[in-house]
ZAZADO-746281 format. One record per residue (C-alpha): x, y negated, z; residue number from 0; residue in three letters. Coordinates in nm, 4 decimals, padded with zeros to 6 digits. Layout:
BEGIN
u X v Y w Z nr NUM rest ala
...
END
This chain:
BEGIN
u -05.6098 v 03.7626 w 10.9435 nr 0 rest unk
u -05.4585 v 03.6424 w 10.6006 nr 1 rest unk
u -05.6888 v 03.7158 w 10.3469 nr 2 rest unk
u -05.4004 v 03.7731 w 10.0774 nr 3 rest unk
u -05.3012 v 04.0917 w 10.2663 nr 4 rest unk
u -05.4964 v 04.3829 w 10.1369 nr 5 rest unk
u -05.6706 v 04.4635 w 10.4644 nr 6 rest unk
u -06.0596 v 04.5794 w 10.5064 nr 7 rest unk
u -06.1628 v 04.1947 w 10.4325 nr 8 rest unk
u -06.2809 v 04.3258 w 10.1065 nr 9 rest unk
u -06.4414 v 04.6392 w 09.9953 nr 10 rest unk
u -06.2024 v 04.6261 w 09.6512 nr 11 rest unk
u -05.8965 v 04.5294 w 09.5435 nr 12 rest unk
u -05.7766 v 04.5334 w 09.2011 nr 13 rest unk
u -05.3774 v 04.4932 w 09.2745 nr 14 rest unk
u -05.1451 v 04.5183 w 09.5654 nr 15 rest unk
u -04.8060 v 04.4023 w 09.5203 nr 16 rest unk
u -04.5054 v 04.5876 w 09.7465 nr 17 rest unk
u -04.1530 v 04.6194 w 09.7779 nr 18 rest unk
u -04.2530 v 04.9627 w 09.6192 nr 19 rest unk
u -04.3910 v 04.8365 w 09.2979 nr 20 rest unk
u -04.7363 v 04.6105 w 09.1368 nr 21 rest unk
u -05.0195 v 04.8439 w 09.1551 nr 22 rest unk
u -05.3530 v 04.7541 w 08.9657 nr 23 rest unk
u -05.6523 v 04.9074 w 08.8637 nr 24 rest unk
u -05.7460 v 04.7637 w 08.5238 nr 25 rest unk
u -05.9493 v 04.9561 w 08.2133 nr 26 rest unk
u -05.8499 v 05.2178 w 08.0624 nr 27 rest unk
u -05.9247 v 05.4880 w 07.7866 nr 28 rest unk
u -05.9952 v 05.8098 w 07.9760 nr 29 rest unk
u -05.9420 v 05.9886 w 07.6779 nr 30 rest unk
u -05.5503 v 05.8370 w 07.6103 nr 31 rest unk
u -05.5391 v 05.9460 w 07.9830 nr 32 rest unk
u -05.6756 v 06.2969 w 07.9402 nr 33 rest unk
u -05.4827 v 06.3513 w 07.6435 nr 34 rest unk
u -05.0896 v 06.2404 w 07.8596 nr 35 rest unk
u -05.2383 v 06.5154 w 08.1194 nr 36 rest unk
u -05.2571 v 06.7537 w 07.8353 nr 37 rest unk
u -04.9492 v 06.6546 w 07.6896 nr 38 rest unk
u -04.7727 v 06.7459 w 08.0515 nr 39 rest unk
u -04.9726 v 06.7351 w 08.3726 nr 40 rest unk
u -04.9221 v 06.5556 w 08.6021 nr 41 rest unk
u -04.8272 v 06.2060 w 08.3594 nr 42 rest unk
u -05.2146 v 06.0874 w 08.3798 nr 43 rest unk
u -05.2268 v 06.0936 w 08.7110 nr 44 rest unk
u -04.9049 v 05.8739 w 08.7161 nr 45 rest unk
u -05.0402 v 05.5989 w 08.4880 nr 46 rest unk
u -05.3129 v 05.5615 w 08.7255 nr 47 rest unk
u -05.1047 v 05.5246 w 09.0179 nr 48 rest unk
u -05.2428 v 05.8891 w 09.1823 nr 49 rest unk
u -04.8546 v 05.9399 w 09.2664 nr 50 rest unk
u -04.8762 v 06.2582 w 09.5537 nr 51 rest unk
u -05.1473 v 06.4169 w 09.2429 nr 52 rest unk
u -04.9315 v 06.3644 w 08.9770 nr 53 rest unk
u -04.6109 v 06.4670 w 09.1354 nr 54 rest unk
u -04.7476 v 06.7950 w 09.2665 nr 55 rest unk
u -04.8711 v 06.8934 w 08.9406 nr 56 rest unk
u -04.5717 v 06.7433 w 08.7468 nr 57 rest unk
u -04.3568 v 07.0099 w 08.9745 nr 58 rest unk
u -04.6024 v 07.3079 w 08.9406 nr 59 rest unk
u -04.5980 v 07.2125 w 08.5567 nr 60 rest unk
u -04.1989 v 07.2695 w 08.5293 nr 61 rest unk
u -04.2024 v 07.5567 w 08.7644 nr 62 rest unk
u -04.4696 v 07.7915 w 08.6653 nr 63 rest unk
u -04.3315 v 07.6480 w 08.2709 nr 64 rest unk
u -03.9846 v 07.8028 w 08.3363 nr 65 rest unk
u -04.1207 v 08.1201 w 08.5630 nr 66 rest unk
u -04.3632 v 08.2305 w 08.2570 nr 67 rest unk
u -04.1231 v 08.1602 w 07.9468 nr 68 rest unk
u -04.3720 v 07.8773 w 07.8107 nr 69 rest unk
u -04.1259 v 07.6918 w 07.6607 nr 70 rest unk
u -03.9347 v 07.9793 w 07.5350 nr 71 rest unk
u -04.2037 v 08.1617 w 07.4034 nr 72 rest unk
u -04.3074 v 07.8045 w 07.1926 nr 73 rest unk
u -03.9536 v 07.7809 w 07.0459 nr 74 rest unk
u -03.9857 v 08.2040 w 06.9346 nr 75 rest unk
u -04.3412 v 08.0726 w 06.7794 nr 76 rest unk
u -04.2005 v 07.7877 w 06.5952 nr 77 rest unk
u -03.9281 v 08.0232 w 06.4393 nr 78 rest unk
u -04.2244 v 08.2679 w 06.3245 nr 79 rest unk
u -04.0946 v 08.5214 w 06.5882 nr 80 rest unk
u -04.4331 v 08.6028 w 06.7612 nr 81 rest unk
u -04.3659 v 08.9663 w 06.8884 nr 82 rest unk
u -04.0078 v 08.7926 w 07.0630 nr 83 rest unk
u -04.2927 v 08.5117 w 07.1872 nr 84 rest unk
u -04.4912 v 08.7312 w 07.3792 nr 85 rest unk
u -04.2651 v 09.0029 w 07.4906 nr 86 rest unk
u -04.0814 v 08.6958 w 07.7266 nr 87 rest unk
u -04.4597 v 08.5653 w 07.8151 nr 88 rest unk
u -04.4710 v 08.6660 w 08.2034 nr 89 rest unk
u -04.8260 v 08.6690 w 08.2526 nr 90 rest unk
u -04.7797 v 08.7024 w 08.6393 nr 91 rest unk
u -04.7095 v 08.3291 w 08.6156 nr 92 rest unk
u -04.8866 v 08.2569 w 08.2876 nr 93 rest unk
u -05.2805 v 08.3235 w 08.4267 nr 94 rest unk
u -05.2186 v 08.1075 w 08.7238 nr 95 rest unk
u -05.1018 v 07.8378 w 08.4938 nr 96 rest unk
u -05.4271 v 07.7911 w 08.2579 nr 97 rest unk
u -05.6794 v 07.6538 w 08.5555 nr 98 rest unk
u -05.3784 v 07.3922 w 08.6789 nr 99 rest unk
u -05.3800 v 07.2714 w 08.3284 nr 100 rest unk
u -05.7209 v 07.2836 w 08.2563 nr 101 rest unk
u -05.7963 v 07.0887 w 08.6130 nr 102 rest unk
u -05.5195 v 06.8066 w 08.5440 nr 103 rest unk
u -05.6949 v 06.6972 w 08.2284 nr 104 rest unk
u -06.0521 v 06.6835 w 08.3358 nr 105 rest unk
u -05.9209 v 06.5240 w 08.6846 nr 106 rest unk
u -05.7685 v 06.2452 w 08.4760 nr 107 rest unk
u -06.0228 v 06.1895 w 08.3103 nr 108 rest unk
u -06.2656 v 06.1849 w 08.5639 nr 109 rest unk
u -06.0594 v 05.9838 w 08.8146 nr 110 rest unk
u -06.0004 v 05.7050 w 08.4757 nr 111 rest unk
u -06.4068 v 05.6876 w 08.4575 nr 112 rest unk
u -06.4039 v 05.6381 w 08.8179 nr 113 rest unk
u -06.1095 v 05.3805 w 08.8496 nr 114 rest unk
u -06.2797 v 05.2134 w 08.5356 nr 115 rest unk
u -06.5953 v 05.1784 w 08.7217 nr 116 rest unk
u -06.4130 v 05.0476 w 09.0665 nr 117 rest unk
u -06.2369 v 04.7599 w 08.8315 nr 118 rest unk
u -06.5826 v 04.6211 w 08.7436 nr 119 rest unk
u -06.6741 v 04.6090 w 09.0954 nr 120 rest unk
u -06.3786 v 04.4632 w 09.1911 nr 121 rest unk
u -06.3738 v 04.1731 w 08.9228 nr 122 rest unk
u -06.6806 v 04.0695 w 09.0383 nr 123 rest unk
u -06.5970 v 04.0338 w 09.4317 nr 124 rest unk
u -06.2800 v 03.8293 w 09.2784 nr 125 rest unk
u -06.1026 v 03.8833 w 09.6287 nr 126 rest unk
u -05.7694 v 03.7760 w 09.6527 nr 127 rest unk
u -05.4966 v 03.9874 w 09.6741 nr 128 rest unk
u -05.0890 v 03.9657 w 09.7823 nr 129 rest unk
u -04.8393 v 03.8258 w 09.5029 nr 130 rest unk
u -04.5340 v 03.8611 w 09.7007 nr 131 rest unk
u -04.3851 v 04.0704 w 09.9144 nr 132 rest unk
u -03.9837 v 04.0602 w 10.0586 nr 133 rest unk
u -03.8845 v 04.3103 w 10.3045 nr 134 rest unk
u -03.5432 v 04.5091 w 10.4623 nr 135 rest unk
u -03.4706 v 04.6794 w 10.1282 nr 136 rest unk
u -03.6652 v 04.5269 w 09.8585 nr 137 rest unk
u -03.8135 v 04.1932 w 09.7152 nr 138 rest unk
u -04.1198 v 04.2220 w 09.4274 nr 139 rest unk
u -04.3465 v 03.9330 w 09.3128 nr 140 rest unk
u -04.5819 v 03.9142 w 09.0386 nr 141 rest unk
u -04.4272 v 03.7408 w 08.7213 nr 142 rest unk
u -04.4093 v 03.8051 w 08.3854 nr 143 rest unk
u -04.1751 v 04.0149 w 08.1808 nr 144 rest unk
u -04.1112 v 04.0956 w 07.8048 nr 145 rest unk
u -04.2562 v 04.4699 w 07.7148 nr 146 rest unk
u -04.0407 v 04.5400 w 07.4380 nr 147 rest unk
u -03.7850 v 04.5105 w 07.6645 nr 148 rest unk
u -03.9496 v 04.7664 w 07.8894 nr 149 rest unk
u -03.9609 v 04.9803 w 07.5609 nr 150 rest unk
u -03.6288 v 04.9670 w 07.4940 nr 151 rest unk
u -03.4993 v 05.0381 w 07.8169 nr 152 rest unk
u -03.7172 v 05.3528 w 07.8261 nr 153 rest unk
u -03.5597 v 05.5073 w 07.5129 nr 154 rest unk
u -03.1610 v 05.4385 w 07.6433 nr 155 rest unk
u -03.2448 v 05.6061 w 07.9899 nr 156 rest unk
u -03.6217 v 05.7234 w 08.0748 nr 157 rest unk
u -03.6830 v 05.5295 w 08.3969 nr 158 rest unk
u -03.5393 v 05.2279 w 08.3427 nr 159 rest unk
u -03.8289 v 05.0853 w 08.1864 nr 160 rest unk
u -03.9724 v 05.1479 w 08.5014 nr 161 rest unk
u -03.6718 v 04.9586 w 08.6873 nr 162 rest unk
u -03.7416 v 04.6518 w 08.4904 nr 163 rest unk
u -04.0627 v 04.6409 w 08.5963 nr 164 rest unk
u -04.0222 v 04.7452 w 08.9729 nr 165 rest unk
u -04.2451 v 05.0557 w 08.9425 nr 166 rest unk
u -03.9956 v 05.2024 w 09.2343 nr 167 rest unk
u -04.1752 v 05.5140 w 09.2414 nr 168 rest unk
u -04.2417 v 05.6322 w 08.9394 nr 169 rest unk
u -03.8932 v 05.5188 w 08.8123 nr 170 rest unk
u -03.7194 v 05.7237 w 09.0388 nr 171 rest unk
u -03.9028 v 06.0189 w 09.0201 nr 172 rest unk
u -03.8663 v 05.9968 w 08.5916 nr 173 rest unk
u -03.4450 v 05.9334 w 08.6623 nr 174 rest unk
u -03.4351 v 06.2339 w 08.8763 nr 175 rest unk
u -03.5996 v 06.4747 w 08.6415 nr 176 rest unk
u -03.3964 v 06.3162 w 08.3716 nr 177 rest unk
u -03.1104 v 06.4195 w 08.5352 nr 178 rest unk
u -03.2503 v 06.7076 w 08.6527 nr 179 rest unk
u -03.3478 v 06.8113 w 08.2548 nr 180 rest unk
u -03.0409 v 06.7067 w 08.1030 nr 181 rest unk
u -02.8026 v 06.9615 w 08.3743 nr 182 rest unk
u -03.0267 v 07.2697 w 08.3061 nr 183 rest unk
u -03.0889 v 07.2037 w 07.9286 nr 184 rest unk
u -02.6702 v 07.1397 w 07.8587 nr 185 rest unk
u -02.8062 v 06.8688 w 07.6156 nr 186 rest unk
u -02.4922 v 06.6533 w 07.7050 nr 187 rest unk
u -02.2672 v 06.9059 w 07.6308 nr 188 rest unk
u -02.4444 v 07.0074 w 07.3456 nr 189 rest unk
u -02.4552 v 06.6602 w 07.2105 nr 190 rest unk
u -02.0885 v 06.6166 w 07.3070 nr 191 rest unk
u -01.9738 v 06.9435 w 07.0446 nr 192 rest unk
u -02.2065 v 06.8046 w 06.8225 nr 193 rest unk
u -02.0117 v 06.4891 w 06.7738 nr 194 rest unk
u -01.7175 v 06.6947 w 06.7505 nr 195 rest unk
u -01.8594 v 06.8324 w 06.4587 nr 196 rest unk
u -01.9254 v 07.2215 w 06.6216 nr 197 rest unk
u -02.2704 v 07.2542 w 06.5224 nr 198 rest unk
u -02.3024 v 07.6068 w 06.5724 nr 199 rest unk
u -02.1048 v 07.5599 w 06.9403 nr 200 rest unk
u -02.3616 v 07.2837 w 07.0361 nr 201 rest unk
u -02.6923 v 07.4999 w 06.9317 nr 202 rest unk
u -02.5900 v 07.7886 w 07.0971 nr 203 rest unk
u -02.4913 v 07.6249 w 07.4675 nr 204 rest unk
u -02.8588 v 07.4019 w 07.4224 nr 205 rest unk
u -03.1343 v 07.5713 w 07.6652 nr 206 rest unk
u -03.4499 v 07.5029 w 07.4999 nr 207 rest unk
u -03.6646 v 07.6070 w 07.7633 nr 208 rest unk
u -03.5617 v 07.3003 w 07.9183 nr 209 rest unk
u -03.4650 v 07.0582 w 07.6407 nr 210 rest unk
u -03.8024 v 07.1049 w 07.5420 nr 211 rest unk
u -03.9119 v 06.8554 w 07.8630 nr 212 rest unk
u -03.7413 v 06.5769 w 07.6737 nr 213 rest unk
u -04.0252 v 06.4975 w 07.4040 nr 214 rest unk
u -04.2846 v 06.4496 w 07.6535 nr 215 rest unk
u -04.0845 v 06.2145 w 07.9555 nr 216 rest unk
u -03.9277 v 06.0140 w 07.7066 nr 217 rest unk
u -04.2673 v 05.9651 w 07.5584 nr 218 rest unk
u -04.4155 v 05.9130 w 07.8804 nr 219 rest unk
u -04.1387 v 05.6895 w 08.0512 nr 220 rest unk
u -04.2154 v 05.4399 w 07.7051 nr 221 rest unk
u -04.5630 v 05.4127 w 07.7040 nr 222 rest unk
u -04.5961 v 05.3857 w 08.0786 nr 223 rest unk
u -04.3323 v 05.0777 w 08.0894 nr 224 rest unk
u -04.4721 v 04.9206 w 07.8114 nr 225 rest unk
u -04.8081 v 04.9248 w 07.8830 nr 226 rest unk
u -04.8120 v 04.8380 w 08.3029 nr 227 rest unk
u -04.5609 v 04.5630 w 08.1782 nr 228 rest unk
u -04.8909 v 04.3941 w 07.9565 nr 229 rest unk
u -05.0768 v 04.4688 w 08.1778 nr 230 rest unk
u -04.8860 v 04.3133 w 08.4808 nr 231 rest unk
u -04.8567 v 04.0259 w 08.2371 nr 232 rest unk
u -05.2321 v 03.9855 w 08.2231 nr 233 rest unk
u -05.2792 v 04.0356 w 08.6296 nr 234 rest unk
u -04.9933 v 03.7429 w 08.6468 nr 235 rest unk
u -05.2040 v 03.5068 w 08.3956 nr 236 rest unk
u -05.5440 v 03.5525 w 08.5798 nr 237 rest unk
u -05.4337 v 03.5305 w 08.9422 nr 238 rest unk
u -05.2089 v 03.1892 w 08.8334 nr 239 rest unk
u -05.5229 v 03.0608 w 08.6321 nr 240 rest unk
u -05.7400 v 03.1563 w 08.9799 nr 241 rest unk
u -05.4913 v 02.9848 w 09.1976 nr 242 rest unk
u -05.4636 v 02.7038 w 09.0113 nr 243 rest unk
u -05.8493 v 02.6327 w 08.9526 nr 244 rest unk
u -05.8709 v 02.6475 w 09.3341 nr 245 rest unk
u -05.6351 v 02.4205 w 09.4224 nr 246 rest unk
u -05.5541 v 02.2047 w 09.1543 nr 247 rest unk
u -05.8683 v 02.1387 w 08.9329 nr 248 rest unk
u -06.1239 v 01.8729 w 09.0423 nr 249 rest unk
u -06.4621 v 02.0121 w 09.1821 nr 250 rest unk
u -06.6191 v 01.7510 w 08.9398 nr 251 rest unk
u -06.4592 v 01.9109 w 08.6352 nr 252 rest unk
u -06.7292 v 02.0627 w 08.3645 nr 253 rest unk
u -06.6437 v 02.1954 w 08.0308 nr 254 rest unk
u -06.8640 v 02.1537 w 07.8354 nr 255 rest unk
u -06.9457 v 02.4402 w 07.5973 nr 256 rest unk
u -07.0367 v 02.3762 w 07.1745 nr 257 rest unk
u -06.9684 v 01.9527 w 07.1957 nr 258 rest unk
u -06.6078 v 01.7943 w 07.0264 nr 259 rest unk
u -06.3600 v 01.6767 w 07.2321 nr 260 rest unk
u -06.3160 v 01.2959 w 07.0890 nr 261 rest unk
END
């Protein structure tokens, strides 16, 4: 069996490269994580890879949002309209939303102490792991790309940060709900009168109950490029300094630690 297939050879692996995507379990700040769940479940769970987790509660999140007013009833707030605010609360939806939220943050978090303890382990068994996979429909390797570039990409188009990095999945889920926000919210159109100079036109066709999405995916799809992009950087450097330790650098080779090198 070829040990640079991620089969039951080792008990951990800290990467796996598909045609899919890179996926790696390296440290992170539970708390940064918590705080993305809080900021719209479902995101945490995506920077950790827990795709079928984060996807469900991404989709309950923009449902049960848009059933009970949420949005709506934030925008009324902002304006100082509370009475408006919580006569279009529907608290049918609204009490089954509280324990979803509540449970996507303290799952993140939870899952990040886990993951962070699993990436110790797994740094210390050192197994080796795929850096190359071709198949039918796709080609990924591990390499090295520029993260500002990720950045940038992210704030033209959410998702295509994630394109430029081959995170498959998560880039077309973020493009789909892009697409998805910018239909319902008439931000196109809206941004199309406001060019034309019809202010009042392009605020009244805008559906803030789902332009209000916007903030947190385009926040999302730039943080989550930027950082798996550094972080696939740094998986690149230590597997290429591995590789070429073992095949490359002589078994009699010492350095020698606190003496000049004449």
């Amino acid at each position: 069996m070829n040990n640079y297939t991620n089969s039951n050879t080792a008990r951990r692996y800290k990467a796996h490269v598909s045609i899919l995507g890179t996926t790696q379990i390296h440290l992170r700040n539970p708390f940064i994580i918590a705080w993305w769940s809080a900021a719209f479940p479902g995101f945490g769970h995506l920077l950790l890879s827990k795709y079928i987790r984060g996807f469900v509660l991404f989709i309950w999140e923009v449902v049960v949002n848009v059933k009970a007013n949420i949005n709506l009833a934030m925008v009324y707030s902002f304006q100082g309209e509370i009475d408006r605010a919580k006569e279009i609360l529907d608290t049918r939806w609204l009490l089954i939303y509280i324990p979803v939220y509540l449970f996507g943050i303290w799952d993140s978090y939870r899952t990040t102490v886990d993951l962070n303890n699993v990436y110790i382990l797994s740094e210390r068994e050192e197994h080796p792991f795929n850096t190359f996979s071709i198949g039918a429909l796709e080609i990924n390797y591990l390499d090295k790309r520029n993260p500002i570039l990720a950045l940038i990409w992210s704030l033209f188009v959410p998702g295509l940060g994630q394109l430029y990095i081959h995170r498959i999945v998560t880039a077309f889920f973020v493009i789909i709900w892009v697409v998805l926000f910018s239909y319902y919210s008439h931000s196109l159109e809206a941004i199309s009168l406001l060019f034309l100079g019809h202010v009042q036109e392009a605020t009244s066709v805008l559906k803030p109950e789902w332009f209000l999405f916007f903030p947190s995916i385009y926040g999302f799809s730039v943080f989550d490029s930027y950082m798996n992009t550094v972080e696939n950087n740094n998986l690149y450097d230590k597997e290429q300094r591995k590789y070429l330790k073992e095949n490359y650098q002589t078994p009699a080779f010492k350095l020698i630690k606190a003496q000049k090198v004449k």
